[in-house]
C-alpha positions as a Markdown table, in Angstrom:
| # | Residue | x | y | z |
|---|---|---|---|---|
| 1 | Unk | 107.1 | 67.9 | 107.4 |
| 2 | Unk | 108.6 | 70.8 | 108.2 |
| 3 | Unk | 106.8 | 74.0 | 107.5 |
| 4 | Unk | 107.9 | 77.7 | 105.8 |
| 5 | Unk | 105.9 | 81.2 | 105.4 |
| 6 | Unk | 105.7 | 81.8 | 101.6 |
| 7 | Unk | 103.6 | 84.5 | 99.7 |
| 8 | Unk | 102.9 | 87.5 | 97.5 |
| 9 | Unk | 103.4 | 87.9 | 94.1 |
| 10 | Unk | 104.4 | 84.6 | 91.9 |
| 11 | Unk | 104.6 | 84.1 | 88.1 |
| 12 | Unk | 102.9 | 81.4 | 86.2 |
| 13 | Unk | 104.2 | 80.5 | 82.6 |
| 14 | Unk | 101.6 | 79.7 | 80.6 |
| 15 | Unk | 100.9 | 78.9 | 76.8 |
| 16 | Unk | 98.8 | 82.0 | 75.4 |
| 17 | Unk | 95.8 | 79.7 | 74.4 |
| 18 | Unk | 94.9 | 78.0 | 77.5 |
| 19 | Unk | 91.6 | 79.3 | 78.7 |
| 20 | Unk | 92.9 | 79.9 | 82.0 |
| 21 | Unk | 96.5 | 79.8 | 82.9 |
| 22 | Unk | 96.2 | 79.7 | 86.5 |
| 23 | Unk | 94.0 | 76.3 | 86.1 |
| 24 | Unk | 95.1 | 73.1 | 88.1 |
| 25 | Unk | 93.5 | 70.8 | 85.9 |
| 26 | Unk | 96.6 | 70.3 | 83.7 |
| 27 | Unk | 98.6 | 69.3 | 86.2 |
| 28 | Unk | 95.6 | 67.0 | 87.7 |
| 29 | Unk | 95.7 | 65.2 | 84.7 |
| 30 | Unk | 99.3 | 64.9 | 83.6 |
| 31 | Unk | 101.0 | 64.9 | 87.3 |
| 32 | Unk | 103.9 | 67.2 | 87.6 |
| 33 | Unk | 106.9 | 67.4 | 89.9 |
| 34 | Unk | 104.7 | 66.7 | 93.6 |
| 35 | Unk | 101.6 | 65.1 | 91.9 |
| 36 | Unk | 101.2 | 61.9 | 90.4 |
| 37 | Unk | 99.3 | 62.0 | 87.0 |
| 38 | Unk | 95.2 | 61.6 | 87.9 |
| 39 | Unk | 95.5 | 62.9 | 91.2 |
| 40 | Unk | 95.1 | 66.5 | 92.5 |
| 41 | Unk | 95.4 | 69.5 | 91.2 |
| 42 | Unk | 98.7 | 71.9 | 91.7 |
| 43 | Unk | 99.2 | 75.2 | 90.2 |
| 44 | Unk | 103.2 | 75.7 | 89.3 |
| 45 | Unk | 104.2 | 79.1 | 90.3 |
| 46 | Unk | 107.8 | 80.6 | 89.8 |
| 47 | Unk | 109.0 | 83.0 | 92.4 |
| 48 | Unk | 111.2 | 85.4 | 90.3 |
| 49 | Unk | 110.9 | 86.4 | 86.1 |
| 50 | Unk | 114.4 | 84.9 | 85.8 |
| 51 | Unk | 112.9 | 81.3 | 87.3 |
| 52 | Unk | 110.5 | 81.6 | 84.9 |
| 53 | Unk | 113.0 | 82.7 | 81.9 |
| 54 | Unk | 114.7 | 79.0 | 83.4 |
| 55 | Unk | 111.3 | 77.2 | 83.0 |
| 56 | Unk | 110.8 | 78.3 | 79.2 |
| 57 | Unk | 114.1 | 77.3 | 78.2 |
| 58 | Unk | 113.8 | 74.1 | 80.3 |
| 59 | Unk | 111.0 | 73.3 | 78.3 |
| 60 | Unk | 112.2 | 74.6 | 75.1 |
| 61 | Unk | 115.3 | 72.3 | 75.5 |
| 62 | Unk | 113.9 | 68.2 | 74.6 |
| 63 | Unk | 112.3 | 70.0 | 71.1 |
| 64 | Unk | 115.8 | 71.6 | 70.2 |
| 65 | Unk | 114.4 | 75.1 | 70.3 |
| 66 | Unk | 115.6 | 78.4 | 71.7 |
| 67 | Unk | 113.0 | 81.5 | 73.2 |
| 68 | Unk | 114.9 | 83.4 | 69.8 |
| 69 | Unk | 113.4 | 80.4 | 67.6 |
| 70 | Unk | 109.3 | 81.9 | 68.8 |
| 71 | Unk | 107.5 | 84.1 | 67.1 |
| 72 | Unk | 106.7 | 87.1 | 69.4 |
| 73 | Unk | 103.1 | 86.3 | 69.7 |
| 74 | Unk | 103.6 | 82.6 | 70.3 |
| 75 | Unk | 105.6 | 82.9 | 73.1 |
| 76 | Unk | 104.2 | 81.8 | 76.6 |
| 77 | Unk | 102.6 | 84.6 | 78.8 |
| 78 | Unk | 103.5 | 85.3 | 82.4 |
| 79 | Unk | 100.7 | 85.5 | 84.7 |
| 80 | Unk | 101.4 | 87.3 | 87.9 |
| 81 | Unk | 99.4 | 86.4 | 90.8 |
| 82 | Unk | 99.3 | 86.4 | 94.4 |
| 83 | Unk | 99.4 | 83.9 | 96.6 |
| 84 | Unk | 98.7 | 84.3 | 100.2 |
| 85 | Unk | 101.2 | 84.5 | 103.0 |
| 86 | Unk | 101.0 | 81.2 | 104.7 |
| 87 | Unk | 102.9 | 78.0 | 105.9 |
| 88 | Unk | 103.7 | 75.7 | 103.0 |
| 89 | Unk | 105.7 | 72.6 | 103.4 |
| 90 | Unk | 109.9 | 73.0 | 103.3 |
| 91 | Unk | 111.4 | 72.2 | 100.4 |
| 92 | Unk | 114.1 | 75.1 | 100.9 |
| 93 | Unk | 116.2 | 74.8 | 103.7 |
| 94 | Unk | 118.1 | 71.7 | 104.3 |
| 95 | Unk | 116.2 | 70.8 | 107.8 |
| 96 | Unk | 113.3 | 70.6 | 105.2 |
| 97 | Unk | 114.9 | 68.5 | 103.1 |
| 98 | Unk | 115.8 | 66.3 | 105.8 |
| 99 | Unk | 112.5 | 65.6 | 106.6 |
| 100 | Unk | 110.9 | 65.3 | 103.7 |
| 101 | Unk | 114.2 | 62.6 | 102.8 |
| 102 | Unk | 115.4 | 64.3 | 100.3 |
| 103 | Unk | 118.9 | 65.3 | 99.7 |
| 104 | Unk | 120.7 | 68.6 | 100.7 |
| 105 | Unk | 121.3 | 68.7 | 97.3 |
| 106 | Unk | 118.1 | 69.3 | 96.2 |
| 107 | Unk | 117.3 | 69.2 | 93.2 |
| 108 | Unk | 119.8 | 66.8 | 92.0 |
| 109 | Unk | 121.3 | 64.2 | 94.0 |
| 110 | Unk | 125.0 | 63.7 | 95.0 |
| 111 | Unk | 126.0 | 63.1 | 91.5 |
| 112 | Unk | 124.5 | 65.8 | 89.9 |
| 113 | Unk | 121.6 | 63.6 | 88.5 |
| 114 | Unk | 118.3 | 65.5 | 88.5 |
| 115 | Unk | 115.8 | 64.1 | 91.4 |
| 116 | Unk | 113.3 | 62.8 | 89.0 |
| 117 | Unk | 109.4 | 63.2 | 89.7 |
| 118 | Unk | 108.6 | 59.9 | 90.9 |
| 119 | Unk | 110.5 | 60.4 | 93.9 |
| 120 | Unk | 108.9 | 63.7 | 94.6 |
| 121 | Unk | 105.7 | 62.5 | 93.7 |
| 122 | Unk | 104.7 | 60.5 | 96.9 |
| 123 | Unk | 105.9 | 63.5 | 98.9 |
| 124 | Unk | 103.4 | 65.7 | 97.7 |
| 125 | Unk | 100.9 | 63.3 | 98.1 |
| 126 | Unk | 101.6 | 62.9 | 101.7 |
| 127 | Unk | 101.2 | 67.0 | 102.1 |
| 128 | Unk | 98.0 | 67.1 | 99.8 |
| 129 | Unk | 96.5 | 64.2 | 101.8 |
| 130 | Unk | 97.9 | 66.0 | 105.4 |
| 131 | Unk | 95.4 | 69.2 | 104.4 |
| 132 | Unk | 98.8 | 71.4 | 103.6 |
| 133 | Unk | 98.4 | 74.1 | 101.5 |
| 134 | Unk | 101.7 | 73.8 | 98.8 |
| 135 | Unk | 105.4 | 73.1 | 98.6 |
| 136 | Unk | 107.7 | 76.1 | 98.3 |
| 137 | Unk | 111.2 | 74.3 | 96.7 |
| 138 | Unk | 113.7 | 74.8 | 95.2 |
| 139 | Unk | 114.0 | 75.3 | 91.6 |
| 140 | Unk | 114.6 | 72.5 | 89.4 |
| 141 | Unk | 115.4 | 74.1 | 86.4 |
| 142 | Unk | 118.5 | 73.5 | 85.4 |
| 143 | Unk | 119.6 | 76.9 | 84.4 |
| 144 | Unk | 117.9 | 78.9 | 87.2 |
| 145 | Unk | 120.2 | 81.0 | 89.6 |
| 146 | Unk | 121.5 | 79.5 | 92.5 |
| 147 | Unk | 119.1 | 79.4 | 95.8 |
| 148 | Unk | 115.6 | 80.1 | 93.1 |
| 149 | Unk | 112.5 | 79.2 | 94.8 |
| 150 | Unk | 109.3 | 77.8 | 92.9 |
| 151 | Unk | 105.7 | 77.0 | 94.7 |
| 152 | Unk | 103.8 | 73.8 | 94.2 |
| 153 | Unk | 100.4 | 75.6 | 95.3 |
| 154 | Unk | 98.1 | 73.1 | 95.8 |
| 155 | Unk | 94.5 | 73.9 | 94.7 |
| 156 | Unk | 92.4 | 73.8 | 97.5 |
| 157 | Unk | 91.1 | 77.6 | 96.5 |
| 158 | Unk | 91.5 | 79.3 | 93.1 |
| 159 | Unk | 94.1 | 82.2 | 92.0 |
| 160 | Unk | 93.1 | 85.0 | 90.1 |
| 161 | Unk | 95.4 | 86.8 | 87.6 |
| 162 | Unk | 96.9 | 90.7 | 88.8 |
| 163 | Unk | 98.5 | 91.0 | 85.7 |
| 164 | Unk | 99.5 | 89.4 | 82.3 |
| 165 | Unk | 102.4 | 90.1 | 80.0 |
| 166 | Unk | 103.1 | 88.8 | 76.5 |
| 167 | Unk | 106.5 | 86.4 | 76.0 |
| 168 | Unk | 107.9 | 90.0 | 74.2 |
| 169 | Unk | 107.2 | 92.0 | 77.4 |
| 170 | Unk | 108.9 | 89.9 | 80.2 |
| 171 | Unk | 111.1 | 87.4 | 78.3 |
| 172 | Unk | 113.8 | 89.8 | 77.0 |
C-alpha cells in the first residue's frame, strides 16, 4: 500500500442527537465503505464543507428528500476536527489506486458503476490489520466536485471536536 501525508482540519456530518459525533462505534457496528460490519471502528471525515454538502444529499437521496425538505433544527451538524498530519494509505493518486487494485477511476469503475463497499471493504481491513492509521480517498459521493478527498480515519486514538455548526449555519 502506498502511503500519503494527510491532516488538519476535517468535517464530520453528524445527526444532532448522537452523543458523540466523532464516535467510531457506528461504523464498528454497521461497517462502512473500508470496514466490514462488526469489525473496527472508522471515523468518516470530509475534507471540504462542499464534500460534506455531497454526503447529506447522498444520504438524503434513497428517502426521496431534499436538505430544503429539513427543518432547520433537524438538520445534521458539522463537526470540525483535526486530524493529525500523518501518512495514511493512498486512495488519491492513481499509483495508489494501483496498488490497492482499484481502478483509476475511482470511485466508480469503467462504466460509471459506483465501486460498491464490499470491494473496498477487504482493503481496509488489510490497512487496519497492517497498524495504518486511515485511508485518505477519493470522494464517493456522487455529486461531490471533481478530485474531493474524504478520510477513512481509523480509530486507533480518539478526535475531539474544535467546533460545531448547526445544518442552518454551514449547509446554505
Amino acid at each position: 500500500m502506498r502511503k500519503i501525508r494527510r491532516g488538519g482540519t476535517y468535517l464530520r456530518v453528524a445527526d444532532p442527537a448522537w452523543e458523540d459525533p466523532l464516535s467510531a462505534d457506528y461504523a464498528r457496528v454497521r461497517g462502512g465503505r473500508w470496514n466490514p460490519p462488526g469489525s473496527f471502528g472508522v471515523v468518516y471525515l470530509n475534507a471540504t464543507v462542499s464534500v460534506a454538502r455531497a454526503q447529506v444529499r447522498e444520504q438524503l437521496l434513497p428517502r426521496g428528500i431534499q436538505p430544503e425538505d429539513l427543518e432547520v433544527d433537524q438538520g445534521p451538524i458539522l463537526v470540525h476536527t483535526t486530524v493529525t498530519t500523518t501518512e495514511y494509505v493512498d486512495g488519491v493518486t492513481g499509483a495508489g489506486l494501483s496498488a490497492l487494485d482499484l481502478p483509476q477511476t475511482y470511485p466508480v469503475d469503467e462504466h460509471g458503476a459506483g465501486i460498491p463497499h464490499e470491494r473496498c471493504q477487504p482493503i481496509g481491513q488489510r490497512a487496519w490489520d497492517g497498524g495504518e492509521n486511515g485511508i485518505a480517498c477519493r470522494s464517493a459521493a456522487g455529486s461531490a466536485p471533481a478530485g474531493s478527498e474524504e478520510l477513512a480515519f481509523f480509530a486507533r486514538r480518539s478526535l475531539h471536536a474544535d467546533a460545531v455548526e448547526d445544518f442552518a449555519e454551514w449547509y446554505w
